[in-house]
C-alpha positions, 0 to 999 in steps of 0.5 A: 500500500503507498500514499499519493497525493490528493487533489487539495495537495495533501498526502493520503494513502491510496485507496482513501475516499475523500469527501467532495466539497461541491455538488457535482453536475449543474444546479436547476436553478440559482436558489437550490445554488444559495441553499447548498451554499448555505447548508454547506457553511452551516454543516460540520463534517461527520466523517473523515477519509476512510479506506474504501469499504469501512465507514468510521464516523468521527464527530467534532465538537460544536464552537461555541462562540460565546465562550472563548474559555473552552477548550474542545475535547479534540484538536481539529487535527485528530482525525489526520493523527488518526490516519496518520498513526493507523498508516505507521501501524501498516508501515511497521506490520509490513516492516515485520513481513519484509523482516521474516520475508528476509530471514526466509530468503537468508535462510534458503541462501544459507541452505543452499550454501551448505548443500553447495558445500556438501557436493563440493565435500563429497566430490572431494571424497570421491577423488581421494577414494579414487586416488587411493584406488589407484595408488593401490593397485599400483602398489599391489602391482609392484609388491608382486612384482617385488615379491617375483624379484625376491623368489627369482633371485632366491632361486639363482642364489640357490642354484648358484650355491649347488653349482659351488658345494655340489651334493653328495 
């Protein structure tokens, strides 16, 4: 929900109703102009913008001229403290939607940061285990060999030593 301006040049959320000043359309004749221009100076306002769909009637209290002592019991202001006061409760409910919306998204950032890691751990795992393979087989391949090394030189020595202390 945002705010624009008015016709009259005040700000007002979007969606608020403003009370018409004038009769729309023409008027038959000039007497139903005099009256209307009468009732409307004699006429105090009973509401006040409202959101479209709700009607929130607000009374201002009578001036009387008579005793310049009395205070009103509310500021001409109200209603637009009123409005004011229920728009900030709007910005800090939609203050708190936008906080969960970001640790949501924070939180699915951290996931897939952590699944990232993971993949990147288990490839890493993968190479080593196929390393290892590797590496133990060439192992495997040279202590056979190794061990086929040490039986044939075990053999020529053998025989060599037959050759020099024949057997009787």
């Amino acid at each position: 929900m945002g705010f624009m301006q008015n016709e009259d040049g005040e700000w007002v959320k979007k969606g608020v109703v403003t009370p018409q000043k004038g009769g729309e359309g023409g008027s038959d004749s000039e007497e139903e102009d005099n009256d209307e221009e009468a009732t409307e100076t004699d006429r105090t306002p009973t509401t006040t913008r409202t959101p479209m769909g709700e009607h929130t009637p607000i009374s201002f209290p009578s001036l009387q001229l008579g005793s310049s002592s009395r205070m009103p019991a509310t500021s001409p202001h109200e209603p637009r403290l009123n409005s004011i006061e229920a728009s900030i409760d709007e910005i800090k409910e939609e203050q708190k939607r936008l906080v969960k919306t970001m640790e949501d998204m924070d939180m699915r950032a951290l996931k897939h940061q952590v699944n990232n890691s993971i993949h990147v751990a288990s490839n890493v795992i993968q190479d080593t285990v196929n390393e290892f393979k590797a590496t133990s087989a060439e192992l495997q391949t040279f202590v056979q060999k190794s061990a086929e090394d040490v039986v044939q030189a075990t053999e020529v020595q053998m025989d060599s030593d037959r050759n020099l202390h024949p057997m009787y």
